[in-house]
C-alpha positions as CSV (number, residue, x, y, z in Angstrom):
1,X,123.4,99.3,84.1
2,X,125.7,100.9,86.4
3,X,127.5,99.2,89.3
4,X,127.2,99.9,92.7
5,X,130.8,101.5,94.0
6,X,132.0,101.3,96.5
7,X,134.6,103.9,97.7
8,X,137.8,102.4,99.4
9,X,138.4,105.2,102.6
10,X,141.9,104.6,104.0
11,X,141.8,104.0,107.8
12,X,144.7,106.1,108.5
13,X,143.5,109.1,106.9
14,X,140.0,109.8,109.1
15,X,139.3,113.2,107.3
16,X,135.6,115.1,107.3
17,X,135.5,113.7,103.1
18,X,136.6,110.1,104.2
19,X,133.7,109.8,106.8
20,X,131.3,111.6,104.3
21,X,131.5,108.7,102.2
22,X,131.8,105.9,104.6
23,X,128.6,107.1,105.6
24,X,127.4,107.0,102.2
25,X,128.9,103.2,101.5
26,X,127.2,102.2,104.7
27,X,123.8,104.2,103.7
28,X,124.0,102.4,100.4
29,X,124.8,98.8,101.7
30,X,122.0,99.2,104.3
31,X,119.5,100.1,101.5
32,X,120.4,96.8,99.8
33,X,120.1,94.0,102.8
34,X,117.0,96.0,103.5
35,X,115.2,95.5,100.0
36,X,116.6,92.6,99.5
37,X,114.9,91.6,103.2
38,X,112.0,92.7,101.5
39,X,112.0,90.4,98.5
40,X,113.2,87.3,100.1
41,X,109.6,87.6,101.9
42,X,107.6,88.2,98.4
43,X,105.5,85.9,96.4
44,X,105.1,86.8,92.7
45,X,107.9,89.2,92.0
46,X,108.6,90.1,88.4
47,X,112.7,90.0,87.6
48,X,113.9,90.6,84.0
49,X,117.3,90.7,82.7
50,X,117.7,94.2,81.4
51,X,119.6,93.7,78.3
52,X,117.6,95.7,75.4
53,X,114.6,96.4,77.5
54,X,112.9,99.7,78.4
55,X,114.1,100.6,81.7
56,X,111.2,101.6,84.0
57,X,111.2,102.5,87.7
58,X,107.9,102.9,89.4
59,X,107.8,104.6,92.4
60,X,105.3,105.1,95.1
61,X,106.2,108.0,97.3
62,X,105.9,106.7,100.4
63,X,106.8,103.4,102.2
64,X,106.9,100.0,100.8
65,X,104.5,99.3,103.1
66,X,101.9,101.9,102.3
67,X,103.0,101.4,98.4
68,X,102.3,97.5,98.1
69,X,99.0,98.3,100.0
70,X,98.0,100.0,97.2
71,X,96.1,98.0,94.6
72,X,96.5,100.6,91.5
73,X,100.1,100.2,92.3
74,X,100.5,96.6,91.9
75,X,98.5,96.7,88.5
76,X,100.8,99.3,87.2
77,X,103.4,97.2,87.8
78,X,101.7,93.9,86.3
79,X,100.9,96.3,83.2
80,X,104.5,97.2,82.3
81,X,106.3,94.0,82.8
82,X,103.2,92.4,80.6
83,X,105.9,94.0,77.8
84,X,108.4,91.5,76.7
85,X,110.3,95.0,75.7
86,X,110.0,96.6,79.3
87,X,111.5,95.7,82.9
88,X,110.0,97.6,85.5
89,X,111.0,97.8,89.0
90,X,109.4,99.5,91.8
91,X,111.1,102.0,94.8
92,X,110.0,103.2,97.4
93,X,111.1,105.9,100.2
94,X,113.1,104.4,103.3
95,X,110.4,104.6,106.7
96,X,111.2,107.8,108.7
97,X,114.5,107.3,110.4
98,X,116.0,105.9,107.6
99,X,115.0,108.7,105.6
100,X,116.4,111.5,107.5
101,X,119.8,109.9,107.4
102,X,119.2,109.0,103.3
103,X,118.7,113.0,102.9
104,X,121.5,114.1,105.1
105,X,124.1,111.8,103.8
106,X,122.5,111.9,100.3
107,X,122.2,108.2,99.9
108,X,121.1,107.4,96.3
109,X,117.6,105.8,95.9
110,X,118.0,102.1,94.2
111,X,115.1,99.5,93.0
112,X,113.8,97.1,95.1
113,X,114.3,94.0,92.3
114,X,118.1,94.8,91.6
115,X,119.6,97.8,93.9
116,X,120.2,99.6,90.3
117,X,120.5,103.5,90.6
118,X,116.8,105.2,89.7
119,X,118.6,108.0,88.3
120,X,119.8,105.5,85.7
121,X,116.5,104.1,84.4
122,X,114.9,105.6,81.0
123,X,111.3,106.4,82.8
124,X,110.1,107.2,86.6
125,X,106.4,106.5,86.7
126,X,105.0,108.0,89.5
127,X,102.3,106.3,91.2
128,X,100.0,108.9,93.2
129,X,97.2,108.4,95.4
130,X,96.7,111.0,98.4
131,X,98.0,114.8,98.8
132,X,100.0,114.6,101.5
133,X,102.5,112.8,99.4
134,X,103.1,115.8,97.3
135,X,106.1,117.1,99.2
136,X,107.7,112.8,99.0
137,X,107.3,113.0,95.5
138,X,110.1,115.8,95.7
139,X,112.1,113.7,97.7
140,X,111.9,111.2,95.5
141,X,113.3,112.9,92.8
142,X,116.1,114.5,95.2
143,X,117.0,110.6,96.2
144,X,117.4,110.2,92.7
145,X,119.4,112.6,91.6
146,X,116.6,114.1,89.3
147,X,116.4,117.8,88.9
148,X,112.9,119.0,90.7
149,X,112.0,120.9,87.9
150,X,110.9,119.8,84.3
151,X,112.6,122.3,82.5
152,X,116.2,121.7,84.0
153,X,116.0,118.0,82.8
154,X,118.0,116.9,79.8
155,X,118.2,113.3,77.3
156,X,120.2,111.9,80.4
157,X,117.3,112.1,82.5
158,X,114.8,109.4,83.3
159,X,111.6,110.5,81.9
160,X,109.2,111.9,84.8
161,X,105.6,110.7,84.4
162,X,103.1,111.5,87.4
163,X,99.6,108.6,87.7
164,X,97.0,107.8,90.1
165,X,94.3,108.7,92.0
166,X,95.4,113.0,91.7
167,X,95.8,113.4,88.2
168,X,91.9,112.9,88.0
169,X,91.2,116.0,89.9
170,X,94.0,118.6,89.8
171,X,97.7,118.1,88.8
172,X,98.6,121.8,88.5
173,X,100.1,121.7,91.9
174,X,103.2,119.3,91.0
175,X,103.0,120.4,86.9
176,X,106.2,122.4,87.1
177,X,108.0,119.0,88.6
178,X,106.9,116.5,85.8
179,X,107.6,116.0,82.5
180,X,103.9,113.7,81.5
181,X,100.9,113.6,83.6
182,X,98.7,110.3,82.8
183,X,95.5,111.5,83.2
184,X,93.6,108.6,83.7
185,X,93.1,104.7,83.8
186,X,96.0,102.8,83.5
187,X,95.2,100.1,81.4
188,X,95.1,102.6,78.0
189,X,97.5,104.4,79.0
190,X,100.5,102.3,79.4
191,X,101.1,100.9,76.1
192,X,101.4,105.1,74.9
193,X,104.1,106.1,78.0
194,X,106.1,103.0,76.5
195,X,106.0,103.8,73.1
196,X,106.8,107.5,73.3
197,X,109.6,106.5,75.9
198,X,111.4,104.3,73.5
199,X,112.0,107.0,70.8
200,X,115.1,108.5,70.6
201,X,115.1,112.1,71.3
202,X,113.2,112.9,74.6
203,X,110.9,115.8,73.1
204,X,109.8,113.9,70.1
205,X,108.3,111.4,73.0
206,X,106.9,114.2,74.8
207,X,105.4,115.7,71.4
208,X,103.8,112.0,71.0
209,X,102.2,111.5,74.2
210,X,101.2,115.2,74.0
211,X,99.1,114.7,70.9
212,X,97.6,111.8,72.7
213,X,94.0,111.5,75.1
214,X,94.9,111.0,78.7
215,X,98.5,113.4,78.3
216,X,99.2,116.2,80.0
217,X,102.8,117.7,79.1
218,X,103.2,120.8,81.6
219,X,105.9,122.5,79.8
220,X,103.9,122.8,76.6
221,X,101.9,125.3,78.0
222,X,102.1,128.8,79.2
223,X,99.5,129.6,82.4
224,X,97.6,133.4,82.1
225,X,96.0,134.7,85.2
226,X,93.5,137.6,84.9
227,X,93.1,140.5,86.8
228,X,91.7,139.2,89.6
229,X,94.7,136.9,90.0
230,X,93.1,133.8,89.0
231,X,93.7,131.1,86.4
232,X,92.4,132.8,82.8
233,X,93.7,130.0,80.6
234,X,96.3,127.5,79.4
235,X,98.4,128.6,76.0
236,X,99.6,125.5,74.4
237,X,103.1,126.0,72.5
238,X,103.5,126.3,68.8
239,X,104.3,122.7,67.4
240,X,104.0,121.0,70.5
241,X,100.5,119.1,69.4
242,X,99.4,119.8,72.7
243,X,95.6,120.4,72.7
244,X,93.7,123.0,74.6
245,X,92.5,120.5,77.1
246,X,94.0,117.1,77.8
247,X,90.5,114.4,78.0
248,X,90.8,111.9,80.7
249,X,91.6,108.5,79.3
250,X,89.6,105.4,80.2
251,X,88.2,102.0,78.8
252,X,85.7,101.7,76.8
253,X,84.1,98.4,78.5
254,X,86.5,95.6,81.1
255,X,84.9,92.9,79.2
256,X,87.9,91.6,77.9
257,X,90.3,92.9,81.1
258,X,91.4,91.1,84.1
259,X,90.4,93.3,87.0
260,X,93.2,94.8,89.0
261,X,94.0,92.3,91.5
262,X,96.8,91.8,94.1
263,X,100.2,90.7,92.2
264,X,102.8,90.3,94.6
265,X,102.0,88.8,98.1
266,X,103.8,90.0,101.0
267,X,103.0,89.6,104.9
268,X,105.0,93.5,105.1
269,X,101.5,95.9,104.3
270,X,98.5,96.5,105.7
271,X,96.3,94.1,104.1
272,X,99.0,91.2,104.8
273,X,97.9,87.7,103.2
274,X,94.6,89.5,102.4
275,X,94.1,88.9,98.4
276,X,92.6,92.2,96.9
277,X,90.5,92.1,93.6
278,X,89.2,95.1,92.0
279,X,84.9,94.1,91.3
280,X,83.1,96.6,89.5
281,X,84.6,99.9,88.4
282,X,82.8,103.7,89.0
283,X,79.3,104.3,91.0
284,X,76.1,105.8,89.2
285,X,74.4,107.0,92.5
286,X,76.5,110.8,92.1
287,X,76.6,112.1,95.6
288,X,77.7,115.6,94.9
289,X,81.0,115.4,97.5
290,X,82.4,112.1,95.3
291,X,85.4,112.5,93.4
292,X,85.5,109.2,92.5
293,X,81.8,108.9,91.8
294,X,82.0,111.3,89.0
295,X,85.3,110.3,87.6
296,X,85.7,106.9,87.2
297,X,82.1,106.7,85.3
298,X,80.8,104.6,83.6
299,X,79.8,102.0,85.7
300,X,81.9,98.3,84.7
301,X,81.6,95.4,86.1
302,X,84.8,93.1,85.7
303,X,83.9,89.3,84.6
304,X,82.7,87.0,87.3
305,X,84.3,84.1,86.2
306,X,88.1,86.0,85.5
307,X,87.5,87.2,89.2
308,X,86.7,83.9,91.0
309,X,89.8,82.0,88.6
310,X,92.4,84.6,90.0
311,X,90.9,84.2,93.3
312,X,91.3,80.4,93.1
313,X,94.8,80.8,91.8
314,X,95.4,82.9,94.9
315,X,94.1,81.0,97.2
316,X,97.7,79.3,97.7
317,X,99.1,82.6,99.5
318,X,95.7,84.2,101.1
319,X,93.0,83.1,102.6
320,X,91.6,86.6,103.0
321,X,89.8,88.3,100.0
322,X,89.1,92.2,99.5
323,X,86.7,93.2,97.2
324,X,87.5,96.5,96.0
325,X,84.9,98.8,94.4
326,X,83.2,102.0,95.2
327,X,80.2,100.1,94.4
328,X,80.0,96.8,95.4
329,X,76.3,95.5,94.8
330,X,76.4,97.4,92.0
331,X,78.0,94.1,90.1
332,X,75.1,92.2,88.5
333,X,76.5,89.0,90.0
334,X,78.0,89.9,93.4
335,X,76.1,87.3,95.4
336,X,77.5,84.3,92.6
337,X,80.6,85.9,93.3
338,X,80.3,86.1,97.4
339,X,79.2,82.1,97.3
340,X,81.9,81.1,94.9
341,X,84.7,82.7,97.3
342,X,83.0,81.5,100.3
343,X,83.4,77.9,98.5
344,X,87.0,78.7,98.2
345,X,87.2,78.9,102.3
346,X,88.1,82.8,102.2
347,X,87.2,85.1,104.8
348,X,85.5,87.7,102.6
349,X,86.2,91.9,103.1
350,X,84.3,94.1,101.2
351,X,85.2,97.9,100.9
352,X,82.5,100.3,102.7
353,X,79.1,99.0,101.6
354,X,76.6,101.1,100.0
355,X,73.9,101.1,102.8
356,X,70.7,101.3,100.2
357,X,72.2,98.2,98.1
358,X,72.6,95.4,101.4
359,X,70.6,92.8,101.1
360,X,70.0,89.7,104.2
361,X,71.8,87.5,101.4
362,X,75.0,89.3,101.0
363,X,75.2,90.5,104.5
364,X,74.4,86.8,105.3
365,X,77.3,85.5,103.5
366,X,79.4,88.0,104.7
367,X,79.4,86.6,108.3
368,X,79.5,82.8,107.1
369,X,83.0,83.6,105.7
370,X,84.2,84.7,109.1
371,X,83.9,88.7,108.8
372,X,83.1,90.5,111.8
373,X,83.2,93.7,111.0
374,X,81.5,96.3,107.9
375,X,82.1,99.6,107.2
376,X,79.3,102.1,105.8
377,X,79.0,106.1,105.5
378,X,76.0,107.5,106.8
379,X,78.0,110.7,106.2
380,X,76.0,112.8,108.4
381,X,73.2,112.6,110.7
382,X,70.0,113.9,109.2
383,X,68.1,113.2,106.0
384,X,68.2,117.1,105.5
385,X,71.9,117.3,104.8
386,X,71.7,113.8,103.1
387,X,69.8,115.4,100.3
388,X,71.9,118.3,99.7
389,X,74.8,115.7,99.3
390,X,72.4,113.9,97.2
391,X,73.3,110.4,99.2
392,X,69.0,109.4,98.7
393,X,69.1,107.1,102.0
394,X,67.5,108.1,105.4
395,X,67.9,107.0,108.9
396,X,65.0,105.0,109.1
397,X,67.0,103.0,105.8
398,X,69.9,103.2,108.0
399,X,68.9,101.7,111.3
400,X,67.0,99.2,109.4
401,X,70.4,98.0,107.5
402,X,71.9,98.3,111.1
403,X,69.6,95.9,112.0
404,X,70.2,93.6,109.5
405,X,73.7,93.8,110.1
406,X,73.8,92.9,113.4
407,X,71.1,90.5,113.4
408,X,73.0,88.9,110.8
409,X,76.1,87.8,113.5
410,X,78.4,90.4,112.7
411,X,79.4,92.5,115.6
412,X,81.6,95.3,115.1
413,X,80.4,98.3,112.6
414,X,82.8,101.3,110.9
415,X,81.2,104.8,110.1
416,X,82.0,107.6,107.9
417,X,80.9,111.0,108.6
418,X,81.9,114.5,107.5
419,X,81.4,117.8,109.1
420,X,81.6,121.3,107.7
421,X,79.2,120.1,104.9
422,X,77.8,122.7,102.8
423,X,74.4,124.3,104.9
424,X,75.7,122.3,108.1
425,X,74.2,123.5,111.4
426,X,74.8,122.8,115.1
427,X,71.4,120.8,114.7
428,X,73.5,118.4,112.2
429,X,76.3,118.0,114.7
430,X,73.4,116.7,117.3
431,X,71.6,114.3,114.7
432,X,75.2,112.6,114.3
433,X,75.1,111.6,117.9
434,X,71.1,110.5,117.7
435,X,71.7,108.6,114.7
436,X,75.1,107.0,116.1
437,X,73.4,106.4,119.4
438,X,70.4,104.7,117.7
439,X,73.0,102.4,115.9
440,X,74.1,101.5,119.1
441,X,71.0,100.5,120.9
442,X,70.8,98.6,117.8
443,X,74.2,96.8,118.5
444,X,73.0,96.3,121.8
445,X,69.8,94.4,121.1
446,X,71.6,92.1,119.4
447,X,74.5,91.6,121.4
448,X,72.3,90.6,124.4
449,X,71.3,87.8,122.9
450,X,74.6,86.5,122.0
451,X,76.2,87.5,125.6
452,X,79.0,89.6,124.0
453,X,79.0,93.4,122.7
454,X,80.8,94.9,119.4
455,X,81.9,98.0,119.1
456,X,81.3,101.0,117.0
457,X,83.8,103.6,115.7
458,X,82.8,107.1,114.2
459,X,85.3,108.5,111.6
460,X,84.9,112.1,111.3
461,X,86.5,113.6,108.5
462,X,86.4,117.6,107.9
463,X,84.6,117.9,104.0
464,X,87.1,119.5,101.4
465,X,85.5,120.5,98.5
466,X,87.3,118.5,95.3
467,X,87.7,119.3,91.7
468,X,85.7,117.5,89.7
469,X,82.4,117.3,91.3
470,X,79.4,119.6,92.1
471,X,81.4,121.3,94.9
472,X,84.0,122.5,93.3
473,X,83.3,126.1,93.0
474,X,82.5,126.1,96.8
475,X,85.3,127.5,99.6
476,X,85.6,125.0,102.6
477,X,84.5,125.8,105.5
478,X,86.6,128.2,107.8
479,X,89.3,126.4,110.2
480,X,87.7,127.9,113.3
481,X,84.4,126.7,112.3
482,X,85.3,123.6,111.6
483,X,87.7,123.2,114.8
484,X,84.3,124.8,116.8
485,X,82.5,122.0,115.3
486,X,84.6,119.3,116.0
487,X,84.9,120.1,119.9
488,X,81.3,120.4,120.2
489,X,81.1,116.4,118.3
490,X,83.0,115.4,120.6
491,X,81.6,116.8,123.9
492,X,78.5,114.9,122.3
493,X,80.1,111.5,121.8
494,X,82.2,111.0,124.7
495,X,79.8,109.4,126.7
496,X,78.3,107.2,125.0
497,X,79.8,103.7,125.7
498,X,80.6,101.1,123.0
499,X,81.3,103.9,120.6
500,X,84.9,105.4,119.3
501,X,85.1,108.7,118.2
502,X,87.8,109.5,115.9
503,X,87.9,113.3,114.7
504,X,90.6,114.7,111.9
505,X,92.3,117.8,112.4
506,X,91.1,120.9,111.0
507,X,94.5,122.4,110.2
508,X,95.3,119.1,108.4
509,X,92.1,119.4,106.1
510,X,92.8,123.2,105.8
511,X,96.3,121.9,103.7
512,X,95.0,119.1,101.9
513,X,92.3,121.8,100.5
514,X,95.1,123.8,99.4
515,X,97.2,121.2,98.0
516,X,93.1,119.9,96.6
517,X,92.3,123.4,95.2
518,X,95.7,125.1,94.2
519,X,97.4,125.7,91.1
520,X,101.3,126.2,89.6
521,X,101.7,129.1,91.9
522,X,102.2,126.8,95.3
523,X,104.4,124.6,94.0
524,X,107.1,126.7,95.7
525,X,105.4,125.6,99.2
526,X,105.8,122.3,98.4
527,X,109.3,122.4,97.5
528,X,109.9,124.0,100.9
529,X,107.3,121.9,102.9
530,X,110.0,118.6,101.3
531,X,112.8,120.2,102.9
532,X,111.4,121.6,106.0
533,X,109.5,118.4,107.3
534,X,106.6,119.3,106.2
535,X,106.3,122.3,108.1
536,X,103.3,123.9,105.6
537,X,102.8,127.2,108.3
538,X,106.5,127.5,107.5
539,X,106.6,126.7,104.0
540,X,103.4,129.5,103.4
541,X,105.3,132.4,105.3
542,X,109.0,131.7,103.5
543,X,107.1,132.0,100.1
544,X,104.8,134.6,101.0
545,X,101.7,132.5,100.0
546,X,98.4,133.4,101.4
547,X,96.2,129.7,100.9
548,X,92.9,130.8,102.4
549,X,93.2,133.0,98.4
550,X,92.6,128.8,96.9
551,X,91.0,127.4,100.4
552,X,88.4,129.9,101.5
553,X,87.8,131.5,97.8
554,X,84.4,131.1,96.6
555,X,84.9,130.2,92.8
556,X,81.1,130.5,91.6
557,X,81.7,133.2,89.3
558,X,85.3,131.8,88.4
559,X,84.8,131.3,84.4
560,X,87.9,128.8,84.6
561,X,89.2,126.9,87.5
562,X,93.3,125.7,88.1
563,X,92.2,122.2,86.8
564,X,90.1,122.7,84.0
565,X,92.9,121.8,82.0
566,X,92.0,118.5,82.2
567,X,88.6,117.6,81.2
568,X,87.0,114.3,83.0
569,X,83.9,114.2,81.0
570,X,81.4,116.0,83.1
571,X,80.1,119.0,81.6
572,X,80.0,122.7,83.7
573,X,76.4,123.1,83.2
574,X,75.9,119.5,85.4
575,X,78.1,120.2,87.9
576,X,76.5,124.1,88.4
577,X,73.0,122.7,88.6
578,X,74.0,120.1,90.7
579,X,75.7,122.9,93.3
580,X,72.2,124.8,92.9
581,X,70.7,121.8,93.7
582,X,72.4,120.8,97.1
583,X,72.4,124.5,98.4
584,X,68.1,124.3,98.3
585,X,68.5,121.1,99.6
586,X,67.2,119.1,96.4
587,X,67.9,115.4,95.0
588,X,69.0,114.5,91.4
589,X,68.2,110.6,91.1
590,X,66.4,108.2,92.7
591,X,68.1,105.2,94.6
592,X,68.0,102.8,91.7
593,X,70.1,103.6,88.5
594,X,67.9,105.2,86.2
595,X,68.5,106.1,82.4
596,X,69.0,109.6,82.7
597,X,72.4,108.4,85.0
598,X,73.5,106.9,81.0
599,X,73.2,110.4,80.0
600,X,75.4,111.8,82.7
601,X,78.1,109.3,82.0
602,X,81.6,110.5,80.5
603,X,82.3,110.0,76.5
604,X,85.2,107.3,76.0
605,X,86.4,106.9,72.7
């Protein structure tokens, strides 16, 4: 591994050159005390000597303290370095100050464990989670000193993979920037990425992973677009062993797995000393909006007794536990589990609770461990639009929960809602209001008797229609709608006291659909929207890009859609009855997890 240099500028010669790469020293030697500021406040670290070893960098592309919030992160992380053959090391993009001045005196990006060069690793594993990092994955590269585009990369280049959340629902928009898209849960597909990397010609890896589930190789394939300018199909190359479609990769059962848990404890994220284990993985109830729902089916819970002993083993540097899941209750023992970790002394933070799956005992030892607050998504006001979403609960469920929530001690209450919801009507708008005002008198009741009042706080979140569930085929709803909408929410909600509205932007939804819903074509808009600031009205008119052609397309009649390429396990004829479904306003399954839910589950071989 390479040395940091450091380039001797002679004082008496102050030319334009000599200050360029002062800068550049300084830039570098700032990036070092700063990382290694960050590890001298880390628990549980992972170091290796790199003599022989696999070199892996993975990257989040964002902040450190965004990235070791991240919980998929941190498991990726414990998953390579469980190789005796691999040292991985993590990076991260410098916060926003220290970013512009990386960029504009091109700093090179180092590791956080030993302040090597990226560029100089064998593999950058990209770890993925939201949209609006698109654009920061380019930057990442540029840092790096990676060619942006796959084909321009050579044997001396790290091997790009892209993982996460994304690559579930559509990687088409980054495809022309990667070399591998792991498509899929990490776990199975680790061991592969290693493997492949560690052969010595670069394409005979690629041809590897290609001919492998859960690997998408982007290059292998040619896109045609049909006449009416939309994806037609994806042409594989001749002896590239890349398949048609690329099947998601997942396990089979996490009987024998430790869940994802929190690795590395530092005070620098959100969560702080807050310990975060993942519970039960994927959620049967299939409200049509869910990516996640659908895609990370089956249903599995993780093994109580492996979850309380690296709970205990935490206990040292939290005393703060989040239980991660998408479906909490859904764990056959989660109120073992809650009374095992209450034992422990830990104040106890569940993700948002599923409201039809609260029961007085978990709610009960909820607020003997000290919480305060719960989250839960009504996601809209009236038991109308609930059923076209397929969410099976109604307000009178809701208030009743409320109830118990409040009765319970616990005084402060989170809520989801979205807005611009397929069949959504002024009338909707007004039931969010009733329904939040309900919850409030609610709240009030209670807090009178204990002489102090919570508060409540409304998150209203535009709808984008994913890939990967029943809604995919649907346009979102018009900006000015949904902007129309918004205003009139909040001329509804400002008065009510005890009650904090918070409303996302329209024009920031309309982007994340496009970024949601595109394919190869607007890769150019992110390559500009990474150099501009993410200026995306910008970055549309210098590439000539018309988005409402992805945003505001209706693609019912679309015989292939931009991320078909990769197949989650849900069949078309599902999805298309589910969409027929929701637009007469019709539920699928009942509450309670029924058989024909077994039948709807993903094949994993």
């Amino acid at each position: 591994m390479s040395q940091l240099p450091l380039v001797l500028v002679r004082a008496c010669a102050p030319t334009p050159t000599a200050f360029r790469y002062l800068r550049l020293n300084m830039s570098i030697w700032q990036q070092r005390l700063d990382f290694q500021h960050l590890l001298s406040l880390e628990r549980g670290c992972i170091k290796k000597p790199f003599g022989g070893r696999l070199r892996v960098v993975l990257a989040f592309p964002n902040t450190y303290h965004v990235g070791m919030s991240n919980l998929g992160f941190q498991t990726v992380y414990k998953l390579f370095n469980a190789d005796p053959d691999v040292v991985c090391e993590r990076t991260f993009l410098p916060p926003k100050q220290a970013l512009q001045t990386a960029i504009q005196s091109r700093t090179p990006l180092l590791t956080l464990e030993s302040q090597s060069y990226v560029g100089d690793f064998d593999m950058l594993a990209i770890s993925l989670s939201f949209e609006w990092d698109y654009p920061n994955v380019l930057t990442l590269l540029r840092l790096s000193g990676i060619p942006l585009y796959a084909e321009d990369r050579g044997e001396r280049h790290p091997l790009v993979v892209l993982g996460g959340a994304v690559t579930f629902l559509n990687p088409e928009p980054l495809a022309p920037f990667i070399d591998v898209v792991a498509a899929g849960e990490g776990e199975v597909l680790v061991p592969p990425l290693v493997e492949a990397a560690s052969m010595a010609s670069r394409r005979d890896g690629l041809r590897t992973l290609a001919s492998q589930r859960g690997f998408y190789v982007p290059t292998f394939y040619d896109v045609s677009y049909g006449e009416d300018n939309c994806v037609a199909r994806w042409v594989p190359h001749v002896n590239t062993g890349a398949p048609p479609t690329v099947h998601k990769a997942a396990v089979k059962t996490t009987e024998a797995l430790d869940p994802p848990h929190t690795v590395i404890f530092t005070p620098q994220t959100e969560f702080g000393s807050r310990f975060l284990v993942e519970v039960v993985r994927g959620c049967a109830k299939l409200c049509r909006f869910c990516w996640a729902g659908y895609n990370y089916l089956p249903v599995r819970a993780f093994p109580t007794e492996r979850i309380l002993s690296l709970a205990e083993e935490a206990r040292t540097y939290a005393n703060r536990v989040g239980l991660v899941s998408i479906a909490l209750c859904d764990h056959p023992e989660i109120e073992t589990i809650l009374t095992r970790l209450l034992g422990m002394g830990y104040t106890i933070s569940p993700a948002s609770l599923r409201l039809d799956d609260l029961t007085p005992e978990i709610i009960k030892l909820l607020h003997e461990s000290g919480e305060r607050s719960v989250t839960i998504a009504p996601e809209t006001g009236s038991d109308r639009l609930r059923r076209v979403i397929n969410k099976n609960i109604t307000n009178e469920q809701i208030l009743d929960r409320a109830d118990l929530i409040f009765s319970s001690g616990i005084e402060n209450l989170k809520l989801y809602y979205m807005i611009g919801l397929p069949t959504e009507t002024d009338d909707d708008l007004e039931a969010i209001r009733d329904l939040t005002l309900k919850i409030r008198d609610v709240m009030l009741k209670h807090a009178r008797k204990r002489g102090r009042s919570g508060r409540i706080t409304a998150s209203v979140n535009p709808f984008v229609p994913k890939p990967g569930t029943a809604y995919q085929w649907l346009p979102m709803t018009p900006s000015a709608t949904i902007a129309r909408r918004a205003k009139r929410l909040r001329s509804l909600m400002k008065s009510i006291s005890n009650v904090y509205v918070n409303i996302k932007s329209d024009r920031q939804a309309y982007y994340q659909a496009l970024l949601s819903l595109g394919d190869r074509r607007i890769a150019p808009v992110i390559e500009i929207a990474a150099s501009n600031g993410g200026d995306w009205r910008a970055a549309l008119a210098a590439t000539k890009v018309d988005a409402d052609d992805w945003v505001l397309r209706d693609r019912s009649k679309d015989l292939t859609l931009p991320w078909d390429i990769i197949d989650g396990g849900q069949k078309e004829s599902f999805f298309r009855s589910e969409m027929e479904k929701s637009l007469h306003g019709e539920s699928t399954l009942p509450r309670n997890v029924s058989s024909e839910t077994i039948q709807l589950t993903p094949a994993l071989k």
